[in-house]
C-alpha positions as CSV (number, residue, x, y, z in Angstrom):
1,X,130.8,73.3,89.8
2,X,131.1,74.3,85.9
3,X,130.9,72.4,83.0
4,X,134.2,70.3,83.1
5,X,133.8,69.5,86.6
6,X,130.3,67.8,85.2
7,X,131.5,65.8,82.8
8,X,134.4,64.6,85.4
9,X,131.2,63.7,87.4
10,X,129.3,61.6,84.7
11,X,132.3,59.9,84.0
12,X,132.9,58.8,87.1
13,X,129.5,57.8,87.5
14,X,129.5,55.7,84.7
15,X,132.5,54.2,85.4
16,X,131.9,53.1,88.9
17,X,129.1,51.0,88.1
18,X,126.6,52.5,90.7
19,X,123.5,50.7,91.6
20,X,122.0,53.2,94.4
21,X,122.5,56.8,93.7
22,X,120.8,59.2,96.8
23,X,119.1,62.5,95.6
24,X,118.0,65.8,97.0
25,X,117.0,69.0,95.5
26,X,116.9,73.2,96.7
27,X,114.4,74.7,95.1
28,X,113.4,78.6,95.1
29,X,109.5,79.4,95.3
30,X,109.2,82.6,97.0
31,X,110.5,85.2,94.3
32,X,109.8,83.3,91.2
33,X,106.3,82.5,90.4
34,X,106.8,78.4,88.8
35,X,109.7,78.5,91.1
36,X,113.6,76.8,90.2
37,X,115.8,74.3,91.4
38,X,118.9,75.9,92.4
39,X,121.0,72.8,93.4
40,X,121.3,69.5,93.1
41,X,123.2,66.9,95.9
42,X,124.2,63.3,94.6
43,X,125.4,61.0,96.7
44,X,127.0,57.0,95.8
45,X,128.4,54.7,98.5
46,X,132.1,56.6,98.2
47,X,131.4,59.9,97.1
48,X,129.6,63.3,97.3
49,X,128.5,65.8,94.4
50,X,126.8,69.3,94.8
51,X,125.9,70.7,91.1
52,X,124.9,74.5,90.6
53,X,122.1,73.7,88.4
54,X,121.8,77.4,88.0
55,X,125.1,77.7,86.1
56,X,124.8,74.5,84.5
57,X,121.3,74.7,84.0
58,X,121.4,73.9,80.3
59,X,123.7,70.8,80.6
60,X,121.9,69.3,83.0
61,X,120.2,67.1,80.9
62,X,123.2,65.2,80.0
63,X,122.4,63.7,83.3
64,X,118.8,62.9,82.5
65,X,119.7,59.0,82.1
66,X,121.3,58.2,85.4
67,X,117.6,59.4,86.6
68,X,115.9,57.1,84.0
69,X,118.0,54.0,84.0
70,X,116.2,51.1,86.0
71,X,119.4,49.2,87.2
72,X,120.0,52.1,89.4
73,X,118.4,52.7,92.4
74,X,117.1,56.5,93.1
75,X,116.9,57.0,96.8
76,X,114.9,60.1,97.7
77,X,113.5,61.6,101.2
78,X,110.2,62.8,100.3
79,X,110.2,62.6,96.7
80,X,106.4,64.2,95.7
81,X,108.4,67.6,95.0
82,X,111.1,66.9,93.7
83,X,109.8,64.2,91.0
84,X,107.8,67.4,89.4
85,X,110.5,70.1,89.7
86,X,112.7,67.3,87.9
87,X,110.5,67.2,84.9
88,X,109.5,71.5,85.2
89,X,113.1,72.4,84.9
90,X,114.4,69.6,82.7
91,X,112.4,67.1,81.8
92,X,114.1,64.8,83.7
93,X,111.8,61.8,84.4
94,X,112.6,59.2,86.9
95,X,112.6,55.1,87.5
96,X,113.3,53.1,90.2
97,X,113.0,55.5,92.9
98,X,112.8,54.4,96.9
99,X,111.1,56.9,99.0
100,X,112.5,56.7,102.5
101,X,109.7,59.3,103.5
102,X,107.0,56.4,102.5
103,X,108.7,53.7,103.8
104,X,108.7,56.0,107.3
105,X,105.5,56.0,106.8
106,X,104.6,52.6,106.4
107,X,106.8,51.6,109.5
108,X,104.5,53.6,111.5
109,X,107.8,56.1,112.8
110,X,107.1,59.1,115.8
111,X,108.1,61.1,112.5
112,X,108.7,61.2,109.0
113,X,111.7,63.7,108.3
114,X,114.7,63.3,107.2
115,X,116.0,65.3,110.0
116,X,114.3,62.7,112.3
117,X,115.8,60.0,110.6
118,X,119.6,61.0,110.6
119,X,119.1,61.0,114.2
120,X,117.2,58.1,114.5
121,X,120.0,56.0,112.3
122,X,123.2,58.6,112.4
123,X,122.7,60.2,115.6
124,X,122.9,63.8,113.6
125,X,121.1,66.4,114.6
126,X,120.2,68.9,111.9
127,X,120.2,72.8,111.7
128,X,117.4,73.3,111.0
129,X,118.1,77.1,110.2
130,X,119.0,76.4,106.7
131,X,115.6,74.9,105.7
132,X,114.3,78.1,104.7
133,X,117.5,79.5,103.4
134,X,117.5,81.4,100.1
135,X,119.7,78.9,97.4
136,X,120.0,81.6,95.0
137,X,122.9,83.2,96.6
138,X,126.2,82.8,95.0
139,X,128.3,82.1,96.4
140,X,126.8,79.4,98.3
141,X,128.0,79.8,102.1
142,X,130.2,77.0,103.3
143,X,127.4,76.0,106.2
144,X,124.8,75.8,103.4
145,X,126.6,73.5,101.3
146,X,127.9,71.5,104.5
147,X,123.8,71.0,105.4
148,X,122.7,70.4,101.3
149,X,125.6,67.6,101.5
150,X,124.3,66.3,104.6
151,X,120.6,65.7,103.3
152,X,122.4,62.7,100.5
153,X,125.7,61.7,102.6
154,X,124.1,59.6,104.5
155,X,121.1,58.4,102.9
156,X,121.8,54.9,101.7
157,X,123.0,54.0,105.2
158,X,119.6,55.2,105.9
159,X,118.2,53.4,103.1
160,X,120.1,50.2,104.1
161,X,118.8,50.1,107.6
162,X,115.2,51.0,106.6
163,X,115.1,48.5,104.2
164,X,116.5,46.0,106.8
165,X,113.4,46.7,109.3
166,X,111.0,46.6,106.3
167,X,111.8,43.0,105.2
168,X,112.0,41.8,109.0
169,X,108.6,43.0,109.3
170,X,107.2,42.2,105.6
171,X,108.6,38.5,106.8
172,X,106.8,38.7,110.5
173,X,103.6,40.0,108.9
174,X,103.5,36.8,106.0
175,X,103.9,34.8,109.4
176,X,101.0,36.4,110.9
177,X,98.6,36.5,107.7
178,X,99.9,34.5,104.8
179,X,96.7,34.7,102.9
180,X,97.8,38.6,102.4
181,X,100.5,39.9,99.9
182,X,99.8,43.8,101.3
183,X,104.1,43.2,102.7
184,X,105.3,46.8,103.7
185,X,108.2,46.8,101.3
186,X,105.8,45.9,98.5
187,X,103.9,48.9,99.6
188,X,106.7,51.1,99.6
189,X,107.9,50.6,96.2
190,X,104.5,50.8,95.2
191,X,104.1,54.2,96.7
192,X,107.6,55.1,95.4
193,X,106.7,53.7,91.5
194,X,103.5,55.7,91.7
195,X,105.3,59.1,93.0
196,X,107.5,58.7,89.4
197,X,104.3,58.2,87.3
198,X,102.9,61.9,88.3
199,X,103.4,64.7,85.9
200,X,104.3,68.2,86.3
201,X,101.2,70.5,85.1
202,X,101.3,74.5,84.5
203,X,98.3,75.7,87.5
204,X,95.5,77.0,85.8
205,X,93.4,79.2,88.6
206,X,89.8,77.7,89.3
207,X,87.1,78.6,91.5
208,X,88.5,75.5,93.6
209,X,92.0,77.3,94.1
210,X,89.9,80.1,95.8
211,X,87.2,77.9,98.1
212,X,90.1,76.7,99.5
213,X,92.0,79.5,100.1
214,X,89.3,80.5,102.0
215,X,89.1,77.0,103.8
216,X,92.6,77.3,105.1
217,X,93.1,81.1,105.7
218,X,89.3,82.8,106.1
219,X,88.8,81.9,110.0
220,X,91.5,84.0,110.8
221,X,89.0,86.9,110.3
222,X,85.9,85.0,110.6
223,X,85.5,84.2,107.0
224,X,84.1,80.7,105.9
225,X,83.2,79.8,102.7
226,X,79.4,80.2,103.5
227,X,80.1,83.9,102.8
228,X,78.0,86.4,100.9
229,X,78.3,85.2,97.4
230,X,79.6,88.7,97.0
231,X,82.2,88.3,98.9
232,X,83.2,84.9,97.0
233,X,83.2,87.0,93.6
234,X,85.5,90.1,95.0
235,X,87.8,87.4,96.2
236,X,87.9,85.3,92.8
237,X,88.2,88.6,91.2
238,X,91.6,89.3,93.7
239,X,92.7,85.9,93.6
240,X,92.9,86.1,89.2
241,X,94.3,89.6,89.2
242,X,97.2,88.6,91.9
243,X,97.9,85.2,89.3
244,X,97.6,87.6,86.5
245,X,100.7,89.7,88.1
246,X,102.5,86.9,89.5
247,X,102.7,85.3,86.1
248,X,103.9,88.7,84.2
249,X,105.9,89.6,87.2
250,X,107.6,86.2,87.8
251,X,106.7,86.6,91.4
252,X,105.4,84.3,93.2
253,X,101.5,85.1,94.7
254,X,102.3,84.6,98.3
255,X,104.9,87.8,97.1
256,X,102.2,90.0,95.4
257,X,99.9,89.8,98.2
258,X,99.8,86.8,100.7
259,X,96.5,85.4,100.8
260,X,95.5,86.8,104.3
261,X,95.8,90.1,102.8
262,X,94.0,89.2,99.8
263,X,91.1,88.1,101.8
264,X,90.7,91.3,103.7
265,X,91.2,93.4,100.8
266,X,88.3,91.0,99.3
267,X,86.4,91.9,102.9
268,X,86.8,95.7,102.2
269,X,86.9,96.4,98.5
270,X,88.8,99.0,98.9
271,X,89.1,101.5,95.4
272,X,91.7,104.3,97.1
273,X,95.0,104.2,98.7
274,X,93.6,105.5,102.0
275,X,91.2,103.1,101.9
276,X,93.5,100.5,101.3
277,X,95.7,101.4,103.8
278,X,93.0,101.2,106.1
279,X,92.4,97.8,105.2
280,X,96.3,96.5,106.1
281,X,95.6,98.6,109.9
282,X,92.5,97.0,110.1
283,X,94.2,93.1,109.4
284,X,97.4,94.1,111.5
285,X,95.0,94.8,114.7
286,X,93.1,91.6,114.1
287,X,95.9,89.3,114.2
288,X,98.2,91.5,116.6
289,X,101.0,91.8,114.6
290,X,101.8,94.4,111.9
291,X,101.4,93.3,108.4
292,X,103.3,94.9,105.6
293,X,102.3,96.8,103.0
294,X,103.1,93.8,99.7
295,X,105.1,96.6,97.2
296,X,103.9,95.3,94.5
297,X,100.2,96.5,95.4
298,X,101.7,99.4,96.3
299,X,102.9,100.8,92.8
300,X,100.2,98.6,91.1
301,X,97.1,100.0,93.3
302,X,95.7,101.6,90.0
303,X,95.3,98.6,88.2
304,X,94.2,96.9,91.8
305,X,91.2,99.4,92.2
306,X,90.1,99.2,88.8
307,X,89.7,95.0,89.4
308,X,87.7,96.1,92.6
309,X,85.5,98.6,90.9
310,X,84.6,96.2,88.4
311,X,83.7,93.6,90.4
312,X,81.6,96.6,92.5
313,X,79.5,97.3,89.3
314,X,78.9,93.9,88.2
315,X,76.8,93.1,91.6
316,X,74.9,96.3,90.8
């Protein structure tokens, strides 16, 4: 999809007059630490278009107003994502947005997925192999770009039928309580409006980030966040050296050291490599399954030690 093929795109978009427009988004997160969108689907009632926005990343802008005009209907699955990497990667803010995930939500399905809604509607099952899949490759396989075209193809048939069973039920529940406005479609495009009106931030690590690291992750090894204080400190001392490296590295943390790791090395304080190897035997036999060794705290155990040490002699 290159430059010309673009402008053919917001041509015919223009030209068409389109009033729903579906939208989906692959983004990277693993190897990057901000993370990137890597493509972009568009679907309107007739047509289909997949953009490289990693080839085109610099023109995407030019489609910045479909996003922002309010006579088009956005139609997203599950938009919280996708409103922030929008504005991240470029500045792309949008209005009028229907959230089919919300609207799921509100009419109370066995799911919320869009994989549980194409076969609710479409009768598609999804493979759900490619939800993982790694959307930096170029070329894109032909089974990748078959499952990114799926997720907006049939979206506004989705959108049509969901909106259907929220106004049939908005109308029985004014029946039932006319005193109250709280109508499910009401609260759907409230939800949706107020998914638009967040705004992408730059993470700055607090002691928060790291309480609830330990929250989610610590029981595995019998951690809790009623730990020795020192413990707390060696593992805010990790947690800001792994940001620290992620950030210079453009990696992402999970990369430099997933946090189970971090929390045993935190356990350990190790300050050699044979200690430290130590410590990755020691988490591989307490969750029966071998852990690897991150590379990157490998060749930067130096700088890794000296964190530790510090930390050591500032509780003296």
């Amino acid at each position: 999809f290159f430059f010309e093929s673009l402008q053919a795109m917001i041509i015919r978009l223009s030209s068409v007059n389109v009033t729903e427009l579906a939208v989906d988004l692959e983004n990277n997160s693993y190897r990057s630490y901000q993370g990137f969108l890597c493509l972009m689907q568009l679907s309107t009632r007739e047509e289909d278009f997949i953009v490289d926005v990693i080839k085109l990343r610099e023109h995407i802008p030019h489609i910045a107003r479909f996003f922002a005009d309010p006579s088009i209907v956005k139609v997203f699955h599950g938009a919280d994502n996708d409103i922030l990497w929008l504005q991240r990667d470029f500045d792309i803010y949008v209005v009028n947005m229907f959230d089919t995930g919300q609207a799921a939500r509100a009419l109370k399905y066995e799911s919320y997925s869009l994989a549980y809604l194409l076969e609710r509607f479409v009768n598609i099952k999804v493979d759900k192999s490619h939800q993982t899949a790694d959307w930096r490759q170029r070329p894109i396989p032909k089974e990748m770009l078959r499952y990114a075209r799926q997720d907006t193809h049939y979206l506004l048939s989705i959108y049509d039928r969901i909106l259907i069973e929220l106004l049939d039920n908005s109308a029985q529940h004014y029946e039932m309580f006319p005193s109250e406005s709280g109508q499910l479609l009401t609260y759907v495009l409230s939800r949706s409006a107020q998914l638009c009106l967040r705004t992408y931030t730059k993470e700055v690590v607090t002691q928060q980030h790291v309480i609830d690291m330990i929250r989610r992750d610590g029981w595995r090894l019998g951690i809790d966040t009623n730990s020795d204080p020192q413990y707390f400190r060696a593992a805010a001392s990790l947690y800001v050296w792994r940001d620290s490296v992620a950030r210079i590295r453009d990696e992402s943390t999970e990369y430099v050291m997933p946090n189970i790791a971090l929390l045993a090395v935190a356990k350990h304080c190790p300050t050699n490599t044979e200690d430290l190897q130590g410590v990755f035997h020691w988490l591989s036999r307490c969750l029966g399954m071998r852990v690897k060794f991150p590379p990157l705290v490998y060749s930067l155990r130096s700088s890794l030690f000296y964190t530790i040490a510090s930390c050591i002699e500032s509780q003296i």
